[in-house]
DSSP file (Angstrom, degrees, kcal/mol; ACC not computed):
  #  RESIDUE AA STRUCTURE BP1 BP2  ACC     N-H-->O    O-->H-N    N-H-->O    O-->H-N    TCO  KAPPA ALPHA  PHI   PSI    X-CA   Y-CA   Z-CA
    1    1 A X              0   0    0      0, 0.0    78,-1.1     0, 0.0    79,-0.5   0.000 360.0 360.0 360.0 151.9  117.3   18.2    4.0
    2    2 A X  E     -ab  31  80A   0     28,-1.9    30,-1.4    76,-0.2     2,-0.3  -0.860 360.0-152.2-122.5 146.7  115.2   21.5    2.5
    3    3 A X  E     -ab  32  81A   0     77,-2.4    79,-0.6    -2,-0.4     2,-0.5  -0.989   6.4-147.4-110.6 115.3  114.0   23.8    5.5
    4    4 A X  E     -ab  33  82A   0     28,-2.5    30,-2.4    -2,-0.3     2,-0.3  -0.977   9.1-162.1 -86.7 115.6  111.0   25.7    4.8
    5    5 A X  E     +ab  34  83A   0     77,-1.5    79,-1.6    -2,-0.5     2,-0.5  -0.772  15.0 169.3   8.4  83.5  110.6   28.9    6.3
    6    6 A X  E     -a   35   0A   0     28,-1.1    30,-3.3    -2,-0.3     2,-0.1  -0.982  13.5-165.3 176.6  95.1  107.1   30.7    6.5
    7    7 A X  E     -a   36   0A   0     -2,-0.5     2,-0.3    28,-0.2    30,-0.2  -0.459  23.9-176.6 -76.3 174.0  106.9   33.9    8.8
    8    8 A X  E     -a   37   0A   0     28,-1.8    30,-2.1    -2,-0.1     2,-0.4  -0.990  25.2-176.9-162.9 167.7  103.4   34.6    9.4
    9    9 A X  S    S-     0   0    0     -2,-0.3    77,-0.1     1,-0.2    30,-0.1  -0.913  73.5 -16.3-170.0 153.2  101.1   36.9   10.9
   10   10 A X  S    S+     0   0    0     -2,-0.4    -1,-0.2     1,-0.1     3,-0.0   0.856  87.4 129.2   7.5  92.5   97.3   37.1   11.3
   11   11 A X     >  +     0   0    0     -3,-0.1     4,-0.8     2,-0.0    -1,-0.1  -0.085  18.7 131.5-137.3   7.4   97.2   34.5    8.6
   12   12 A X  T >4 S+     0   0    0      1,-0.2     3,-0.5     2,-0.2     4,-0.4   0.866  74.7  50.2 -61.2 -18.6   94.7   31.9   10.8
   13   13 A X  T 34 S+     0   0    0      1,-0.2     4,-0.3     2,-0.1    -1,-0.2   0.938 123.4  31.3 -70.2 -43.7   92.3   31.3    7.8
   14   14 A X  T 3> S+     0   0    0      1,-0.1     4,-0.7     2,-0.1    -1,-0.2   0.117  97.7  69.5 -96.0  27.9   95.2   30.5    5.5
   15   15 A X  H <X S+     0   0    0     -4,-0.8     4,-1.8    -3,-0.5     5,-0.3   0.697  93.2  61.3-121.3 -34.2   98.2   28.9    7.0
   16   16 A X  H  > S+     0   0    0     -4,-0.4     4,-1.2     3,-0.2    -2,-0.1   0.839 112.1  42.2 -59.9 -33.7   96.4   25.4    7.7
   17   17 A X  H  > S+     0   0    0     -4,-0.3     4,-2.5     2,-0.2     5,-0.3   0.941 115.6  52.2 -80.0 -69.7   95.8   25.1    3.5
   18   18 A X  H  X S+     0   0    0     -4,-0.7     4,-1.0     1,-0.3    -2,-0.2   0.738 111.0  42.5 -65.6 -15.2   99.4   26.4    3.1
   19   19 A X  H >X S+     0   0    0     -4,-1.8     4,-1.0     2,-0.2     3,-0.7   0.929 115.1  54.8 -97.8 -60.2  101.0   23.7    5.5
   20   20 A X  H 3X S+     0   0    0     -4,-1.2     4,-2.5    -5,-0.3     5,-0.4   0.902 106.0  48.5 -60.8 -43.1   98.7   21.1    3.8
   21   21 A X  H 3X S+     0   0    0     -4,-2.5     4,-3.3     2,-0.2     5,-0.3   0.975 108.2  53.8 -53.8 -48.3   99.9   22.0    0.6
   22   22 A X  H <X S+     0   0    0     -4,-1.0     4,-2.0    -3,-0.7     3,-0.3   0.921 111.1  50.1  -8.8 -91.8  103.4   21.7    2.0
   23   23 A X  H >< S+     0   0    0     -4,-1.0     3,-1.0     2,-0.2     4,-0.4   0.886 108.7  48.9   2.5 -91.0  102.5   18.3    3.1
   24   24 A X  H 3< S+     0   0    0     -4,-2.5     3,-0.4     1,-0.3    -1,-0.2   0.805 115.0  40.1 -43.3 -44.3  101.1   17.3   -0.1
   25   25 A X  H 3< S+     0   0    0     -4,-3.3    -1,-0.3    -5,-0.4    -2,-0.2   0.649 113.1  52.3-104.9  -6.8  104.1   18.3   -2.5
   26   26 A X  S X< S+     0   0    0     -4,-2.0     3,-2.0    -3,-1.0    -1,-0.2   0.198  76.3 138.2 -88.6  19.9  107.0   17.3   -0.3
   27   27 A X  T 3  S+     0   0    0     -3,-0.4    -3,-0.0    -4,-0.4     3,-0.0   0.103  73.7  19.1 -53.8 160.6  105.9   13.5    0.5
   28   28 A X  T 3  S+     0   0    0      1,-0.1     2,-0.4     2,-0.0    -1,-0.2   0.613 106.7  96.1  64.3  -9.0  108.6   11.4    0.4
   29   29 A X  S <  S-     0   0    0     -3,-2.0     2,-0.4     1,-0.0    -1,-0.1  -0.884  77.9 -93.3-133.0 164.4  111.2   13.8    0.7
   30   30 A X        +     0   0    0     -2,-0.4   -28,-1.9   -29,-0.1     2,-0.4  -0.406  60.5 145.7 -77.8 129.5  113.5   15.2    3.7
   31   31 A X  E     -a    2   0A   0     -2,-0.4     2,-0.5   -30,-0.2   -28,-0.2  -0.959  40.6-159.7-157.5 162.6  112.2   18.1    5.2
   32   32 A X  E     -a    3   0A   0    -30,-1.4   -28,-2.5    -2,-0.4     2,-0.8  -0.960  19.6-146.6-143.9 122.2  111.5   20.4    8.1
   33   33 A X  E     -ac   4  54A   0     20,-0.6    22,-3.2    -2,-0.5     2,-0.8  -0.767  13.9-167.6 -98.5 119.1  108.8   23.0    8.3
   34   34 A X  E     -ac   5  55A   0    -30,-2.4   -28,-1.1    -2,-0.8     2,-0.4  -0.896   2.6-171.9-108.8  98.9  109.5   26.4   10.3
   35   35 A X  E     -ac   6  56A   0     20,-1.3    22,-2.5    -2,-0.8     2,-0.8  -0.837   7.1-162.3 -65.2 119.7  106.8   29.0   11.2
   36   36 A X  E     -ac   7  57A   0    -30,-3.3   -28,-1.8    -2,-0.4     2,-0.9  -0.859   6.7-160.8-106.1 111.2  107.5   32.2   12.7
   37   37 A X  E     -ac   8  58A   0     20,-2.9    22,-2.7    -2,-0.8     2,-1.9  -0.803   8.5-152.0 -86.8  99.1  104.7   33.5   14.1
   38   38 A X  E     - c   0  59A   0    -30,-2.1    24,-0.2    -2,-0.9    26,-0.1  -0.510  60.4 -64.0-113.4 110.9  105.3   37.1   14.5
   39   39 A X        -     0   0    0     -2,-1.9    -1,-0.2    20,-1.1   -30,-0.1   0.627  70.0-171.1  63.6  37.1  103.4   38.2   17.2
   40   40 A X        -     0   0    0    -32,-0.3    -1,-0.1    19,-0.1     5,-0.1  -0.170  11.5-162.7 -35.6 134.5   99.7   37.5   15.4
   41   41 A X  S    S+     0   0    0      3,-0.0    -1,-0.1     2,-0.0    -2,-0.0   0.750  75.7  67.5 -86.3 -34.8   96.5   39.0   17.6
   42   42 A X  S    S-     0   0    0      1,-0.1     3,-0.4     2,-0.0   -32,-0.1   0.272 117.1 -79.0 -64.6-153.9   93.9   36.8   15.8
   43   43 A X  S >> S+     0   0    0      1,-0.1     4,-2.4     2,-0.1     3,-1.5   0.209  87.5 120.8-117.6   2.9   94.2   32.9   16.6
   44   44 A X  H 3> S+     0   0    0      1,-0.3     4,-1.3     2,-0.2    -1,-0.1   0.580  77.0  51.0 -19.0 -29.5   97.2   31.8   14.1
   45   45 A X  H 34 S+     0   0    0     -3,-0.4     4,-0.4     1,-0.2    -1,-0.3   0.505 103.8  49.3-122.0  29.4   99.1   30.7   16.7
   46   46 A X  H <> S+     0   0    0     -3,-1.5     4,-0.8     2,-0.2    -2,-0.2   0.545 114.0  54.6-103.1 -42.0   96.7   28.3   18.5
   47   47 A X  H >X S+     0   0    0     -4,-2.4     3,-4.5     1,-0.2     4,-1.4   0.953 106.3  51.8 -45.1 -76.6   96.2   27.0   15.1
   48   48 A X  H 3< S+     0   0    0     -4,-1.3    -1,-0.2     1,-0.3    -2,-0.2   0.596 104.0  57.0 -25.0 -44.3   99.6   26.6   14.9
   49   49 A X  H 34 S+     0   0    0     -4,-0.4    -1,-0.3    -3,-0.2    -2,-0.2   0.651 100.4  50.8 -46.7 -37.2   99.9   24.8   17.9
   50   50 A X  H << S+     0   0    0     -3,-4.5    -2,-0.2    -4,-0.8    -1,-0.2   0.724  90.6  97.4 -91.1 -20.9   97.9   22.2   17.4
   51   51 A X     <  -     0   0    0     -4,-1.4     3,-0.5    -5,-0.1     2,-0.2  -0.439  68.4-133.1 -62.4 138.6   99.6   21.4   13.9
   52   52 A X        +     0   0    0      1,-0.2     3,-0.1    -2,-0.2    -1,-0.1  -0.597  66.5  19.6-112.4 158.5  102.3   18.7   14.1
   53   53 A X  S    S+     0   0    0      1,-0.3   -20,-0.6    -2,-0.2     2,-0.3   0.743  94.2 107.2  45.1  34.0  105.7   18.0   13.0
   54   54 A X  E    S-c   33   0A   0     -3,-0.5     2,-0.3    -6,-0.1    -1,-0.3  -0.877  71.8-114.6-116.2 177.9  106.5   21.5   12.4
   55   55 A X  E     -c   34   0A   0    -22,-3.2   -20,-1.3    -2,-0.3     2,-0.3  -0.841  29.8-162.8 -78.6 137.0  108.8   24.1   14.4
   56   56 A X  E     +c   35   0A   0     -2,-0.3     2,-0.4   -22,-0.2   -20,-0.2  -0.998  11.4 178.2-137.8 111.6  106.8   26.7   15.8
   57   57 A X  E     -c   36   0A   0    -22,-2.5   -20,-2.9    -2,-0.3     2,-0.4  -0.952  12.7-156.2-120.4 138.7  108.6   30.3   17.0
   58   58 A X  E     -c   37   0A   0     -2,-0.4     2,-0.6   -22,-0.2   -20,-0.2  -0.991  10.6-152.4-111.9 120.4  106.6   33.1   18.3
   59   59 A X  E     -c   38   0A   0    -22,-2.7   -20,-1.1    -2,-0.4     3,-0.2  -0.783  19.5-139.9 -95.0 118.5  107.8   36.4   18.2
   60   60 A X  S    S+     0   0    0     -2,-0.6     2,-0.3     1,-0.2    -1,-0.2   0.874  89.8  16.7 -50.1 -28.4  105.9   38.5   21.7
   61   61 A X  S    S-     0   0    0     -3,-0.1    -1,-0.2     0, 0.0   -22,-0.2  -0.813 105.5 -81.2-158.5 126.5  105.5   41.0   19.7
   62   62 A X        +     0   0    0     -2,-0.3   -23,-0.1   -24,-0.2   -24,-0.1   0.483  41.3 167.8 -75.1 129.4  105.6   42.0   15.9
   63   63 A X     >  -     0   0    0     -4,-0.0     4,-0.6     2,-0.0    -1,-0.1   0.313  54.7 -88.6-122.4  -8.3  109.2   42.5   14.8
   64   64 A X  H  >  -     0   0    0    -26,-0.1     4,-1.6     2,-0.1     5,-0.3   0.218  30.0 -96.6 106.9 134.1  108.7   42.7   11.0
   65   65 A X  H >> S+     0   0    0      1,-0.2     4,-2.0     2,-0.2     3,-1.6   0.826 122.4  61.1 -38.0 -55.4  108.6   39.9    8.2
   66   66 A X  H >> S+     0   0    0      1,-0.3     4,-2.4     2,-0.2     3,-0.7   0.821 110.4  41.1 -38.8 -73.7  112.6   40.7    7.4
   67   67 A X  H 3X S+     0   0    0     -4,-0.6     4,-0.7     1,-0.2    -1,-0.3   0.702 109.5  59.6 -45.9 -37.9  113.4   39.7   11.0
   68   68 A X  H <X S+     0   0    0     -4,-1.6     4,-3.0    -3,-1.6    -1,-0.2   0.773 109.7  44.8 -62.7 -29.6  110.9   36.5   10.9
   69   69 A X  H <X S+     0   0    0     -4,-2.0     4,-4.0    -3,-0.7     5,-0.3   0.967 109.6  56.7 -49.9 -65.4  112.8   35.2    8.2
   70   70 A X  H  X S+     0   0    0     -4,-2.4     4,-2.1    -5,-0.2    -2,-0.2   0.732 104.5  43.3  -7.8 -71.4  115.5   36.0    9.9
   71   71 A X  H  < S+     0   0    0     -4,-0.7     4,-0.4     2,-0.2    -1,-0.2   0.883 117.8  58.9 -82.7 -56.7  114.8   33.9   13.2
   72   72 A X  H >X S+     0   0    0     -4,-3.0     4,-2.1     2,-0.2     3,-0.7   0.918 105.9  41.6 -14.6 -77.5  113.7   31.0   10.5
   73   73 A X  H >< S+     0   0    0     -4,-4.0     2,-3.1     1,-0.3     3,-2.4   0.978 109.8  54.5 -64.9 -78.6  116.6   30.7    8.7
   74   74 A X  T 3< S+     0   0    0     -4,-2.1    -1,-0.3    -5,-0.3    -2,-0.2   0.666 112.1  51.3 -41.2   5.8  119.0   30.8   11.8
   75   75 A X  T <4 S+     0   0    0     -2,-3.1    -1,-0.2    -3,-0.7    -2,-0.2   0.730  89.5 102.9-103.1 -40.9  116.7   27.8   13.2
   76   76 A X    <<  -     0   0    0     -3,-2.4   -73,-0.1    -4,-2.1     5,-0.1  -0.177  53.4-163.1 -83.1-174.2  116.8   25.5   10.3
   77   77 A X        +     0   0    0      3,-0.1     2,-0.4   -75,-0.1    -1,-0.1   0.078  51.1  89.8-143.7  -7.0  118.6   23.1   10.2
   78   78 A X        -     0   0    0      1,-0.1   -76,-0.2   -46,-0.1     3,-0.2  -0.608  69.7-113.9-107.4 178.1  118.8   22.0    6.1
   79   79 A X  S    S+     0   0    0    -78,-1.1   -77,-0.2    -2,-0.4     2,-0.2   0.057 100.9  52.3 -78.2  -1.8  120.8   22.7    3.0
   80   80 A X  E     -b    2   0A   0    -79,-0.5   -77,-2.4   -77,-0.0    -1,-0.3  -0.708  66.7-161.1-147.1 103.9  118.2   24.3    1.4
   81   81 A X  E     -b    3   0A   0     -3,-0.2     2,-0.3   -79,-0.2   -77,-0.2  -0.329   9.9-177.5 -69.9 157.1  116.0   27.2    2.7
   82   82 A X  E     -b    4   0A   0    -79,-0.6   -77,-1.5   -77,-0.1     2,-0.5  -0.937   9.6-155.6-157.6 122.6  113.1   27.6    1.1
   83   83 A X  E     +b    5   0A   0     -2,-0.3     2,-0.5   -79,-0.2   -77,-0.2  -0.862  18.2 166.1-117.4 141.9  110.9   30.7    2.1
   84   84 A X        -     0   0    0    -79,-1.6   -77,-0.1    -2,-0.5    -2,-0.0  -0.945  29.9-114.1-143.7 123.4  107.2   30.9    1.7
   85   85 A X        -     0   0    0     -2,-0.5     3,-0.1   -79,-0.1   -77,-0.1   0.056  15.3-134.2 -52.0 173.1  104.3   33.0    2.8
   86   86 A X  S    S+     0   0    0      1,-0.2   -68,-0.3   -77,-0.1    -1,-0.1   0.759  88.6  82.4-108.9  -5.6  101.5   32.0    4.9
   87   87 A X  S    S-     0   0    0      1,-0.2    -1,-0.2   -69,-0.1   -72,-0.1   0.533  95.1-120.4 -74.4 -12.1   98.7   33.6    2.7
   88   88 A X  S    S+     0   0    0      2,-0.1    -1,-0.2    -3,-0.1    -2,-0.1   0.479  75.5 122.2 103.7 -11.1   98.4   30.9    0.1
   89   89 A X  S    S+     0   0    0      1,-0.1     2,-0.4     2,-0.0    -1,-0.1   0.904  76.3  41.6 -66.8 -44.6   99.4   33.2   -3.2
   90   90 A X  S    S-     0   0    0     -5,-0.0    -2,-0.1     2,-0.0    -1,-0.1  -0.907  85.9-139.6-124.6 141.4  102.1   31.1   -4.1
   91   91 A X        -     0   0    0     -2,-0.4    -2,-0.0     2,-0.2    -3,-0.0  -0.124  14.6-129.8 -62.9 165.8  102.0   27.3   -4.0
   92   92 A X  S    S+     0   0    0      2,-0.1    -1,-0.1    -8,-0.0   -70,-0.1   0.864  81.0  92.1 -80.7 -30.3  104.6   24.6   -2.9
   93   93 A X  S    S-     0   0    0      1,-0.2     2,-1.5     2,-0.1    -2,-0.2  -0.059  82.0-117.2 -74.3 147.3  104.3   22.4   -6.2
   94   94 A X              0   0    0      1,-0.2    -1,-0.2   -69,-0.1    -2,-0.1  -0.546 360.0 360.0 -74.3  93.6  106.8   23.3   -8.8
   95   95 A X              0   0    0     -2,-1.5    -1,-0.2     0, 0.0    -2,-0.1   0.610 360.0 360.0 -68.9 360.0  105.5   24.5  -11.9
């Protein structure tokens, strides 16, 4: 199984494109998507909520990307971490 990883934080215009990309380029294969929300003030994690078949952690209150990785990785569950931002700059597909 690959775990992907993806703190985030005010990110609600980009994290719905960056989980669909996700989506898109890991069909077919086993995988588990983890979002750390840490501690967003804009509406990221009511997005987040309503998206399915991911893990969703919320940090109350901002503890710093280092730590949201952090909380990630000790949650998944595969044999390959894989960490990714939620701002959309880098893609899933492999070039």
């Amino acid at each position: 199984m690959i775990s992907i990883v993806i703190p985030t934080y005010n990110e609600e215009n980009n994290i719905g494109h960056v989980l669909a990309d996700i989506r898109e380029n890991f069909q077919g294969q086993d995988y588990e998507i983890i979002v750390v929300d840490d501690g967003s003030v804009d509406n990221t994690f009511e997005k987040l909520k309503a998206e399915k078949n991911i893990i969703l952690i919320r940090n109350n209150k901002n503890r710093g990307y280092g730590k949201s990785i952090k909380i990630g990785v000790e949650r998944s569950s595969g044999e390959i971490i894989i960490m990714m931002d939620a701002d959309g700059q880098h893609k899933a597909k492999e070039r």
